[in-house]
Backbone atoms as SQL, in Angstrom:
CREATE TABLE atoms (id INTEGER PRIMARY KEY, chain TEXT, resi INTEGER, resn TEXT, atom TEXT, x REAL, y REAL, z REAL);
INSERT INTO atoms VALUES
  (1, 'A', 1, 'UNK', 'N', 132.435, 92.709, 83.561),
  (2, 'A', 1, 'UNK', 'CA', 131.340, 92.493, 84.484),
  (3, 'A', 1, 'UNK', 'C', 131.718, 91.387, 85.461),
  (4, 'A', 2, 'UNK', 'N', 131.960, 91.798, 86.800),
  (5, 'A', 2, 'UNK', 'CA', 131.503, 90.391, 87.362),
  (6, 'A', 2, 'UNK', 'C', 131.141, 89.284, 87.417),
  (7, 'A', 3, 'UNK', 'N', 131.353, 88.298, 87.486),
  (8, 'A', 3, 'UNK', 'CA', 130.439, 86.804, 87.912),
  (9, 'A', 3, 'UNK', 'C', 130.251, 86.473, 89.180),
  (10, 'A', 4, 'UNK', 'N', 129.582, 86.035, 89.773),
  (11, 'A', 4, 'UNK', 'CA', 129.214, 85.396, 91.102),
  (12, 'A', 4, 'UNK', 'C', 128.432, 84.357, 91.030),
  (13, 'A', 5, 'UNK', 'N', 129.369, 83.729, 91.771),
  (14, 'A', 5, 'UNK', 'CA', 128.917, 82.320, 91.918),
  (15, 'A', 5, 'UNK', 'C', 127.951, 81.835, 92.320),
  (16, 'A', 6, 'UNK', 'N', 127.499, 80.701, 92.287),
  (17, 'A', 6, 'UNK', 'CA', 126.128, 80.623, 93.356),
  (18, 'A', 6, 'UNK', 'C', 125.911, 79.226, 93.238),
  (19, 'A', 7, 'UNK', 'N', 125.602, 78.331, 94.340),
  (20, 'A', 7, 'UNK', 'CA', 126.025, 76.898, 93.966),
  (21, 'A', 7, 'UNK', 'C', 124.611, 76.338, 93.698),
  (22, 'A', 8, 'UNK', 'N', 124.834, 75.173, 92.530),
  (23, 'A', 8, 'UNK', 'CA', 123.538, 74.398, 92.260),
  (24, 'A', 8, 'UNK', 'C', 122.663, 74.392, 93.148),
  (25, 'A', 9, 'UNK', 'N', 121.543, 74.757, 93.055),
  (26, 'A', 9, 'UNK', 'CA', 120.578, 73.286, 93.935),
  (27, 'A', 9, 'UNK', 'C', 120.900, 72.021, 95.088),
  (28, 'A', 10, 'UNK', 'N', 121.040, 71.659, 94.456),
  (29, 'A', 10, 'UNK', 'CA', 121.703, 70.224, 94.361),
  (30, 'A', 10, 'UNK', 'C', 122.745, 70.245, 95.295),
  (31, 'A', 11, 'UNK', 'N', 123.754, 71.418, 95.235),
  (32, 'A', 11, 'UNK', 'CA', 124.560, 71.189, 96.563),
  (33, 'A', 11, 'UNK', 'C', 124.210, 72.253, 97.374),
  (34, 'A', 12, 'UNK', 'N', 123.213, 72.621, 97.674),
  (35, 'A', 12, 'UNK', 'CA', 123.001, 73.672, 98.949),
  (36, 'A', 12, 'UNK', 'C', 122.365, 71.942, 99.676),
  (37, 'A', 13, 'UNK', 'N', 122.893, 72.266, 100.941),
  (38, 'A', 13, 'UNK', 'CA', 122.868, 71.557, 102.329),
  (39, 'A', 13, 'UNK', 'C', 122.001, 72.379, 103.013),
  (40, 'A', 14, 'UNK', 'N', 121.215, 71.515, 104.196),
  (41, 'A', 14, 'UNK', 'CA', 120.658, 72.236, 105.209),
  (42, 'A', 14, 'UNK', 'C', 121.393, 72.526, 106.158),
  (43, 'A', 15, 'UNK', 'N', 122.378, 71.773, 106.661),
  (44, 'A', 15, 'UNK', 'CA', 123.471, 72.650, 107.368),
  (45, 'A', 15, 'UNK', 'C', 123.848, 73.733, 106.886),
  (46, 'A', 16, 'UNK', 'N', 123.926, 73.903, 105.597),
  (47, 'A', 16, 'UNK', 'CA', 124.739, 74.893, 105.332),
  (48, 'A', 16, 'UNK', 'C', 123.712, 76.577, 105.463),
  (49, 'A', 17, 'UNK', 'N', 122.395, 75.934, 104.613),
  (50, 'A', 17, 'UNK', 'CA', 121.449, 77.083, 105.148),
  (51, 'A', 17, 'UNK', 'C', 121.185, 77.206, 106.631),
  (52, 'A', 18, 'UNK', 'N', 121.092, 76.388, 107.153),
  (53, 'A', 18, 'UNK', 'CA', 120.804, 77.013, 108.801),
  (54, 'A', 18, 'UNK', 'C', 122.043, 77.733, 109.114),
  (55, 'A', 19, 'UNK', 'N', 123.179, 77.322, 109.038),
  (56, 'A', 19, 'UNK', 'CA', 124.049, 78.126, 109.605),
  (57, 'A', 19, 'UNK', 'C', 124.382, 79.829, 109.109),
  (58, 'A', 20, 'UNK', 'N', 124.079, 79.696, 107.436),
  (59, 'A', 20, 'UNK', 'CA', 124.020, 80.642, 107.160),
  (60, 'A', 20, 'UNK', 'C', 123.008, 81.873, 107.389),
  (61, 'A', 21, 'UNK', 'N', 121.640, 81.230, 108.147),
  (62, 'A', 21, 'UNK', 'CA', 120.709, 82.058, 108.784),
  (63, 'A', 21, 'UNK', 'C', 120.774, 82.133, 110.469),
  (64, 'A', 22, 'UNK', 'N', 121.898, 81.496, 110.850),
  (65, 'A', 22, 'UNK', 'CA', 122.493, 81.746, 112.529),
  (66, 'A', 22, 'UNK', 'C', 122.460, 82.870, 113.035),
  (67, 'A', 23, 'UNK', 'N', 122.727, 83.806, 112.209),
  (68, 'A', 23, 'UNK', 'CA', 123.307, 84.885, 112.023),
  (69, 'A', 23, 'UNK', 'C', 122.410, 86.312, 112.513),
  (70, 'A', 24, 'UNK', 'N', 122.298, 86.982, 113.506),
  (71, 'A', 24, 'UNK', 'CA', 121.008, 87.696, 113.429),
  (72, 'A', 24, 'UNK', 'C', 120.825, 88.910, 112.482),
  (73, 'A', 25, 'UNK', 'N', 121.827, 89.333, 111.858),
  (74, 'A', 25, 'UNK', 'CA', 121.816, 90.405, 110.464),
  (75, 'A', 25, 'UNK', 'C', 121.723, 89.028, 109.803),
  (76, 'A', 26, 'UNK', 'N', 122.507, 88.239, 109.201),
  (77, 'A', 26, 'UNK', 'CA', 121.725, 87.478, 107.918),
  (78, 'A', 26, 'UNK', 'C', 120.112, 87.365, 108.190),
  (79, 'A', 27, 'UNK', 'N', 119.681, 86.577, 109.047),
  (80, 'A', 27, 'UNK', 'CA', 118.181, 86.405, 109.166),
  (81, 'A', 27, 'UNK', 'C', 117.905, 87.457, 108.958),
  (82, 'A', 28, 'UNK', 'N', 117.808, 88.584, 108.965),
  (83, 'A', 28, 'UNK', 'CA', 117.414, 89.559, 109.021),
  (84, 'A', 28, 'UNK', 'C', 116.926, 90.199, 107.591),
  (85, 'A', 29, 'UNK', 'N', 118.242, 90.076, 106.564),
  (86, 'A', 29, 'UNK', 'CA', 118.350, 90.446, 105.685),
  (87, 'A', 29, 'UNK', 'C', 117.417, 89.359, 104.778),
  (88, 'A', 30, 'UNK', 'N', 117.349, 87.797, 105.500),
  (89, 'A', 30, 'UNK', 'CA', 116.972, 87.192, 104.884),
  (90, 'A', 30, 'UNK', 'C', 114.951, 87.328, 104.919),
  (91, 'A', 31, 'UNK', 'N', 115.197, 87.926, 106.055),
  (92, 'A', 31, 'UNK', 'CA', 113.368, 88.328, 106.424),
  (93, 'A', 31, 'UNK', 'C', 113.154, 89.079, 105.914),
  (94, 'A', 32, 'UNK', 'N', 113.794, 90.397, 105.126),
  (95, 'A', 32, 'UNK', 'CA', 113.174, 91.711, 104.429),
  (96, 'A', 32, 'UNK', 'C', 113.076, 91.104, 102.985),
  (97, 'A', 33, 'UNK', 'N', 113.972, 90.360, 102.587),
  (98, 'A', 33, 'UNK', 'CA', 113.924, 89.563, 101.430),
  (99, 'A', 33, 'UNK', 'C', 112.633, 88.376, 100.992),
  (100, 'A', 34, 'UNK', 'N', 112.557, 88.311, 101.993),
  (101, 'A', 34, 'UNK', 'CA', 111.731, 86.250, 101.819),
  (102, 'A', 34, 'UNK', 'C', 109.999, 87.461, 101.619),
  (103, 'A', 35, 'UNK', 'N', 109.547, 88.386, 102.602),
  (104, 'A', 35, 'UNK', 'CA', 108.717, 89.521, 102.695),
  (105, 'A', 35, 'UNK', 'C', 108.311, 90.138, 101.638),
  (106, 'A', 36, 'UNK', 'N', 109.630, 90.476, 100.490),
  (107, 'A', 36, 'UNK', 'CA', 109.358, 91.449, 99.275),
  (108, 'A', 36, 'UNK', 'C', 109.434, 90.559, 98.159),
  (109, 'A', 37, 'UNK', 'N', 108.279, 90.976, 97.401),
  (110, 'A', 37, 'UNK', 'CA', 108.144, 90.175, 96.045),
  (111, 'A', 37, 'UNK', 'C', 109.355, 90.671, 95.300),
  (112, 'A', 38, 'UNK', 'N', 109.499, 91.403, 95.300),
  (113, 'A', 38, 'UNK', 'CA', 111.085, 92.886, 94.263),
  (114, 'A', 38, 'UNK', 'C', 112.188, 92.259, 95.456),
  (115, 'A', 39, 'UNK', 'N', 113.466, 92.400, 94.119),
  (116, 'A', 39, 'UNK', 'CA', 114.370, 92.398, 94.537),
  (117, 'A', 39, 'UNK', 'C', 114.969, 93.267, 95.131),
  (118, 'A', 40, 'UNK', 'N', 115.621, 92.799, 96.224),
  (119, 'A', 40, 'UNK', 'CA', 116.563, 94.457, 96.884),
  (120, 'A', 40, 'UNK', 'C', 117.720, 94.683, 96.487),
  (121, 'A', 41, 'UNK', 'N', 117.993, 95.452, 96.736),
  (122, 'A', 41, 'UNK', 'CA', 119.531, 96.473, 96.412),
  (123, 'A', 41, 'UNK', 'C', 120.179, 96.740, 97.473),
  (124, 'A', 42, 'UNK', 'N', 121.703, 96.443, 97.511),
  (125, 'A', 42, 'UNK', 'CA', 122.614, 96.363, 98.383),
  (126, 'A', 42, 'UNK', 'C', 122.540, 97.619, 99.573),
  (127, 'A', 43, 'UNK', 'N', 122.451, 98.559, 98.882),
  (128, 'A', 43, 'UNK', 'CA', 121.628, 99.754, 99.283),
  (129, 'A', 43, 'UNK', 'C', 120.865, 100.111, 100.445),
  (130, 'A', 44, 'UNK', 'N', 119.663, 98.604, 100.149),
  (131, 'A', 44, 'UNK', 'CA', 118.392, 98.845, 101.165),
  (132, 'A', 44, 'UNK', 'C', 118.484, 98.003, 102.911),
  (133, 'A', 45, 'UNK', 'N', 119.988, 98.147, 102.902),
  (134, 'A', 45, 'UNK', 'CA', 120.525, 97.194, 103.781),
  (135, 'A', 45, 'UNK', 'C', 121.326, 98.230, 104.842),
  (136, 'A', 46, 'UNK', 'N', 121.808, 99.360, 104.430),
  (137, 'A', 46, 'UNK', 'CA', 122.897, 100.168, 104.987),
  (138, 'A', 46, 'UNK', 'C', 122.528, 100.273, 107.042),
  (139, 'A', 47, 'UNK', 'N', 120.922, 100.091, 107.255),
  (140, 'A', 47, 'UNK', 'CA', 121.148, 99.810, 108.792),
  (141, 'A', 47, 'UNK', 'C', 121.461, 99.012, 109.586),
  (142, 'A', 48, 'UNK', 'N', 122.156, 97.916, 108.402),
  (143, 'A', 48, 'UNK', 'CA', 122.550, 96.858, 109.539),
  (144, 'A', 48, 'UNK', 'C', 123.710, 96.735, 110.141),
  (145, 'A', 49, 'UNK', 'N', 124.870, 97.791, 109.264),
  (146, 'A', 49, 'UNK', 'CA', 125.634, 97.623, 109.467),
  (147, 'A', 49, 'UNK', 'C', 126.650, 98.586, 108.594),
  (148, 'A', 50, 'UNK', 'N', 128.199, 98.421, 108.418),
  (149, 'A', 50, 'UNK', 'CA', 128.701, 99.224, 107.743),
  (150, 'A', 50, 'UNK', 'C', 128.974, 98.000, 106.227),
  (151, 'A', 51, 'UNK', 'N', 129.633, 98.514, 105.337),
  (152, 'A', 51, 'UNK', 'CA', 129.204, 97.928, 104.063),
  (153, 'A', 51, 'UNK', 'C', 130.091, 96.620, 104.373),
  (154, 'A', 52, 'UNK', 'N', 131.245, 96.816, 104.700),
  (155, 'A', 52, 'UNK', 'CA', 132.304, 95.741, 104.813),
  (156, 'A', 52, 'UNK', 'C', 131.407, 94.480, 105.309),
  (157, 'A', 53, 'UNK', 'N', 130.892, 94.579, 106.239),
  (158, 'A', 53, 'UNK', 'CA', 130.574, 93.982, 106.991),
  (159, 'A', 53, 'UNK', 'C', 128.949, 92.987, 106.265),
  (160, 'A', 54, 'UNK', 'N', 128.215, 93.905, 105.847),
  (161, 'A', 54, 'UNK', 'CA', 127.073, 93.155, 104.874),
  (162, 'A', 54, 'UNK', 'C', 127.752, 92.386, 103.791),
  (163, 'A', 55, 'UNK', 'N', 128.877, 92.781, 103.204),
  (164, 'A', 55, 'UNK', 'CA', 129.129, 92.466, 101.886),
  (165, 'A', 55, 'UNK', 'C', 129.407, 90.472, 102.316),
  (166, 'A', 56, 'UNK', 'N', 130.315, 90.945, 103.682),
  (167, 'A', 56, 'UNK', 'CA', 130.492, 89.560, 103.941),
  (168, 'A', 56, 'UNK', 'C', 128.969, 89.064, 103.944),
  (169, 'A', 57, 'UNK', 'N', 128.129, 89.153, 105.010),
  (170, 'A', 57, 'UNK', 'CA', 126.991, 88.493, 104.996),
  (171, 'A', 57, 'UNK', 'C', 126.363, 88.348, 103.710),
  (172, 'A', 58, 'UNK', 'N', 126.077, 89.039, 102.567),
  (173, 'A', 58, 'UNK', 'CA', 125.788, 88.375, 101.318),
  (174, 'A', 58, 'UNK', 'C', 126.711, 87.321, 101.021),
  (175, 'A', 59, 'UNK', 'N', 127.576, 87.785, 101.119),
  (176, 'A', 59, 'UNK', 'CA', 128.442, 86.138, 100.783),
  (177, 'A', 59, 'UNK', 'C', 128.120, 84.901, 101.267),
  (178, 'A', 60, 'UNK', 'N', 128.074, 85.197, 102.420),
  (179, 'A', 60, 'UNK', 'CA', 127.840, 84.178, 103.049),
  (180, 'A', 60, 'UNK', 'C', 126.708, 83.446, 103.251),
  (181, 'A', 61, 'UNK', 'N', 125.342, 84.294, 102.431),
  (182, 'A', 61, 'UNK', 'CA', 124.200, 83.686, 102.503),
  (183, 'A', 61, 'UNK', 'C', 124.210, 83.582, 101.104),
  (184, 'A', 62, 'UNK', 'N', 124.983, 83.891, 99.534),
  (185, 'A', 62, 'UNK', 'CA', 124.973, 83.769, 98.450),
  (186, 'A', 62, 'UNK', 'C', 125.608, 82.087, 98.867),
  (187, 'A', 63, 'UNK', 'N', 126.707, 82.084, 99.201),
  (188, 'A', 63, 'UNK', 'CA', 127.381, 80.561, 99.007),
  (189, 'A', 63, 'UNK', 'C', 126.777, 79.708, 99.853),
  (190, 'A', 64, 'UNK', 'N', 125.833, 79.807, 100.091),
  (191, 'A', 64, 'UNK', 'CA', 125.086, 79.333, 101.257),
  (192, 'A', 64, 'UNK', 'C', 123.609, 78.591, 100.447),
  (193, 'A', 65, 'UNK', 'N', 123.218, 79.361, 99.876),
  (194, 'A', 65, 'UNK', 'CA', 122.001, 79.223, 98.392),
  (195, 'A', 65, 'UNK', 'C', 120.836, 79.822, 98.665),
  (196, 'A', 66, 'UNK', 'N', 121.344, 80.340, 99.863),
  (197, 'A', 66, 'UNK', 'CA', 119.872, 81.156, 100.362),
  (198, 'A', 66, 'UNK', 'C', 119.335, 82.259, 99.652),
  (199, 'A', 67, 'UNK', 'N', 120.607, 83.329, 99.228),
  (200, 'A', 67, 'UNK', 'CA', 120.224, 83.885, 97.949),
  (201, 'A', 67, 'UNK', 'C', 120.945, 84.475, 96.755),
  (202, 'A', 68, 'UNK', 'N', 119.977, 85.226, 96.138),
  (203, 'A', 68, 'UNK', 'CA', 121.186, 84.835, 94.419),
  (204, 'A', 68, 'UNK', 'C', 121.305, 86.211, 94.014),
  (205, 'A', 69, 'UNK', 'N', 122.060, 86.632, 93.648),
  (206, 'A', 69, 'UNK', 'CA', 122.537, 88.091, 93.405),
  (207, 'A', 69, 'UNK', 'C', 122.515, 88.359, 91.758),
  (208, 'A', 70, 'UNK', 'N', 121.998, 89.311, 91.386),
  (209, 'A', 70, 'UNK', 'CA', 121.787, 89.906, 89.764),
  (210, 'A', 70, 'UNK', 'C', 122.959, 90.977, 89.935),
  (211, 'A', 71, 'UNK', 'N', 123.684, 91.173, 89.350),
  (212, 'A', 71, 'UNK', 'CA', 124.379, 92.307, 88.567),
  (213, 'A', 71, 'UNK', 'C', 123.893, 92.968, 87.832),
  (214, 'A', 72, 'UNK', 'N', 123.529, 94.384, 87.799),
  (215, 'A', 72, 'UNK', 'CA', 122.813, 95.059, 86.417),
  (216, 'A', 72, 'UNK', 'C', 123.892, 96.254, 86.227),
  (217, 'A', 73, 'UNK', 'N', 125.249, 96.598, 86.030),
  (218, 'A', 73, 'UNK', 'CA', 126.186, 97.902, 85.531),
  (219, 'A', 73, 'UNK', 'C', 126.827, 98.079, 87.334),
  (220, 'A', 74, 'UNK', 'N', 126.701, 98.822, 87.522),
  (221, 'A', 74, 'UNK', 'CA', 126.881, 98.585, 88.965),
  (222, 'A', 74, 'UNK', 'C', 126.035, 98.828, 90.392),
  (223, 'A', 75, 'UNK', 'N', 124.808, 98.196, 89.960),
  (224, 'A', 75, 'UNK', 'CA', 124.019, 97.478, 91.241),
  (225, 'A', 75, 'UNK', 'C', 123.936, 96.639, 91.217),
  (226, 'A', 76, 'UNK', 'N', 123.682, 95.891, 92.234),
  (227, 'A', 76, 'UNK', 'CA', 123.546, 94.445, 92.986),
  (228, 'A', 76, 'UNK', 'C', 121.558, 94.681, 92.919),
  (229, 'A', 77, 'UNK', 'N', 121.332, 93.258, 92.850),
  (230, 'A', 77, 'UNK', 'CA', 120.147, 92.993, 92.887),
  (231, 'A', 77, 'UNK', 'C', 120.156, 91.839, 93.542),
  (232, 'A', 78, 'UNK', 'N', 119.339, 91.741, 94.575),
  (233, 'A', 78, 'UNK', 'CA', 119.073, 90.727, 95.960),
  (234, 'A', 78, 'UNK', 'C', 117.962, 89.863, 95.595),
  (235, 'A', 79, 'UNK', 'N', 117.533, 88.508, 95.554),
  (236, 'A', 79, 'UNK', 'CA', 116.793, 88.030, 96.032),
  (237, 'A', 79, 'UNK', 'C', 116.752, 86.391, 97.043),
  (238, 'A', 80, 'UNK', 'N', 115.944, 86.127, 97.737),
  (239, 'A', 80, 'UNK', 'CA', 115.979, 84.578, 97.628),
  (240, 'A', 80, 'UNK', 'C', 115.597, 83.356, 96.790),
  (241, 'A', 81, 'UNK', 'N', 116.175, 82.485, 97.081),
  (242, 'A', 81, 'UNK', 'CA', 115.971, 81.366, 96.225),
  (243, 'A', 81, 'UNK', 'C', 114.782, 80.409, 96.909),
  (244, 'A', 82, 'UNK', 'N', 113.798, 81.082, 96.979),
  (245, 'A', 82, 'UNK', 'CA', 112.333, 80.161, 97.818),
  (246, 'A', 82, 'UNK', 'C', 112.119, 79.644, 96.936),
  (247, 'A', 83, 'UNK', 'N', 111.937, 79.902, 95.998),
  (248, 'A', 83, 'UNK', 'CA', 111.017, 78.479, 94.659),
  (249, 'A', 83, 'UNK', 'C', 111.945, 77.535, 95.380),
  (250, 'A', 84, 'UNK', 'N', 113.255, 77.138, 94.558),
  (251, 'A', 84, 'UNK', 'CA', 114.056, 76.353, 94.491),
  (252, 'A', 84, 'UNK', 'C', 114.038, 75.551, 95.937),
  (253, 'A', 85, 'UNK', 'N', 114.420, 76.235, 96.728),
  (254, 'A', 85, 'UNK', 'CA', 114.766, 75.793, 98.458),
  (255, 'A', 85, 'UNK', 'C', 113.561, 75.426, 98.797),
  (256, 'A', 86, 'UNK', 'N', 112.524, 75.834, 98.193),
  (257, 'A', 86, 'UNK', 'CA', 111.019, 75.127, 98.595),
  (258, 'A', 86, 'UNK', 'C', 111.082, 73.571, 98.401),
  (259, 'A', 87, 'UNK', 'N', 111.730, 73.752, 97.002),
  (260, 'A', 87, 'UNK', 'CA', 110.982, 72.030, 96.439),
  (261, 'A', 87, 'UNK', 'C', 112.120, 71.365, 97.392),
  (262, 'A', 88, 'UNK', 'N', 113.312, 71.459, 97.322),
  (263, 'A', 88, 'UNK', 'CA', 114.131, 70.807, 98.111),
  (264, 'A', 88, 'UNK', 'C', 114.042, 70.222, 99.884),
  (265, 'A', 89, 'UNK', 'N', 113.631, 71.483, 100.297),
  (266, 'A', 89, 'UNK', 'CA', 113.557, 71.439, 101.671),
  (267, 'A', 89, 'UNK', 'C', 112.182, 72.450, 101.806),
  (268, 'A', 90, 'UNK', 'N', 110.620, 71.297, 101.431),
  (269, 'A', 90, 'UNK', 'CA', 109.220, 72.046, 101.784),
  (270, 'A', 90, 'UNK', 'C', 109.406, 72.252, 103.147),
  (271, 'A', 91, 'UNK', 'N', 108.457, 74.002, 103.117),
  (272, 'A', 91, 'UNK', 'CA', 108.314, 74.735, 104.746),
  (273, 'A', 91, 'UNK', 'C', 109.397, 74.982, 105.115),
  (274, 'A', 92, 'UNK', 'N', 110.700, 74.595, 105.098),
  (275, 'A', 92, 'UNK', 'CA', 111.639, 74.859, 105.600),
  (276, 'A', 92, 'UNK', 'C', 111.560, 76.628, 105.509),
  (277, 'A', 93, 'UNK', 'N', 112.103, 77.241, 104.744),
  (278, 'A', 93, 'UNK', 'CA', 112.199, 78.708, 104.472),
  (279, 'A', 93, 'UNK', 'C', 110.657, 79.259, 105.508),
  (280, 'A', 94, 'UNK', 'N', 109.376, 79.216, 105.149),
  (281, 'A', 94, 'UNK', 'CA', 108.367, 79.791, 105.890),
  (282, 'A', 94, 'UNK', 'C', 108.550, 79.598, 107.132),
  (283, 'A', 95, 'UNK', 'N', 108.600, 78.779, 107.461),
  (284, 'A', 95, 'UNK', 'CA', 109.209, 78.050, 109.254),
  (285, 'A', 95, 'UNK', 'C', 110.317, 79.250, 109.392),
  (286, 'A', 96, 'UNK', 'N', 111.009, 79.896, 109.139),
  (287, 'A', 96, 'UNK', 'CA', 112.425, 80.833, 109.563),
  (288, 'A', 96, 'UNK', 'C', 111.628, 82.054, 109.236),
  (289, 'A', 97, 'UNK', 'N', 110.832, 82.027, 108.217),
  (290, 'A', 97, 'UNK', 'CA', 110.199, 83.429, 108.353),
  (291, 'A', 97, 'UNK', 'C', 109.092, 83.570, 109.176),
  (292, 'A', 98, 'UNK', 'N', 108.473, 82.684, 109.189),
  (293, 'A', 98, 'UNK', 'CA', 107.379, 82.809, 110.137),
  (294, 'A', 98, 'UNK', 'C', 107.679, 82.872, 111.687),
  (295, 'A', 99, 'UNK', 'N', 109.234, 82.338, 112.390),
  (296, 'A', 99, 'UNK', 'CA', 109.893, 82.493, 113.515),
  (297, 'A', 99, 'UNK', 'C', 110.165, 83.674, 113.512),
  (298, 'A', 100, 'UNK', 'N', 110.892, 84.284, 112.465),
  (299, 'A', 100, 'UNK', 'CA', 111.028, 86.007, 112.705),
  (300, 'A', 100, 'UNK', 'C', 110.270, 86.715, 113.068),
  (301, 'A', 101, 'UNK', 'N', 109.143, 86.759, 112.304),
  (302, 'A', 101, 'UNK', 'CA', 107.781, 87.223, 112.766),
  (303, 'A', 101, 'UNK', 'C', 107.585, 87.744, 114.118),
  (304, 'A', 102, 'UNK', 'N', 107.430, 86.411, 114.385),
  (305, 'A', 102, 'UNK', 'CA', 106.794, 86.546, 115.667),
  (306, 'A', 102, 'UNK', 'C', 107.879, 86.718, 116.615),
  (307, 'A', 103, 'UNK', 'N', 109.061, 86.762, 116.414),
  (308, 'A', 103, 'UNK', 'CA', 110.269, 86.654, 117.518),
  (309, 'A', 103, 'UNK', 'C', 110.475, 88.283, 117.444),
  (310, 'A', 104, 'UNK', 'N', 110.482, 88.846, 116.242),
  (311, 'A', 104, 'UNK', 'CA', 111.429, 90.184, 115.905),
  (312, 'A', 104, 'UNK', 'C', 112.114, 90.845, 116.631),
  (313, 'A', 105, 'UNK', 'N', 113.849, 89.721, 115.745),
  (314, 'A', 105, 'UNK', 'CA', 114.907, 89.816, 116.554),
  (315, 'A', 105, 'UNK', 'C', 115.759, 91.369, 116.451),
  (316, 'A', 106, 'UNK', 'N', 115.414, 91.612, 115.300),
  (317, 'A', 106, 'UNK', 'CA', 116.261, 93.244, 115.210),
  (318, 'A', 106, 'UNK', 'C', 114.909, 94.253, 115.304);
């Protein structure tokens, strides 16, 4: 089985999340996510792009702490880390979703 990493708490940076939501497919992915109580599946992503190309953007928003990936046999299970990123950095996360909103960039 896989492992994937995913860094503490503790070291997710706000640089590191903003940059990792720069992105207008990450935000994106990160707005259908932050939206759904259920986790998504790698799956529920296929219009943003071709797979190569998302797989990076999970990465890059997994090492990022924005969000945390389940393994179950071979699906991926998506979610964000809002509890956590809440207590750390309050409003921060609603503030990016609530900009999507009203911006809706894709």
């Amino acid at each position: 089985m896989d492992k994937l990493l995913h860094p503490n708490i503790e070291d997710v940076t706000l640089e590191g999340l903003l940059h990792a939501l720069s992105d207008p497919i990450r935000l994106e992915i990160f707005r259908r996510l932050y939206s759904s109580e259920e986790e998504g599946k790698c799956g529920c992503f296929v219009d943003l792009g071709k797979k190569n190309n998302l797989s990076h953007h999970f990465k890059v928003l997994r090492e990022s702490g924005v969000i945390k990936v389940r393994i179950d046999g071979r699906n991926r299970f998506i979610s964000t880390r809002k509890d956590e990123i809440n207590k750390k950095f309050p409003g921060l996360l609603s503030s990016i979703y609530n900009g999507c909103e009203e911006n809706k960039l894709l």
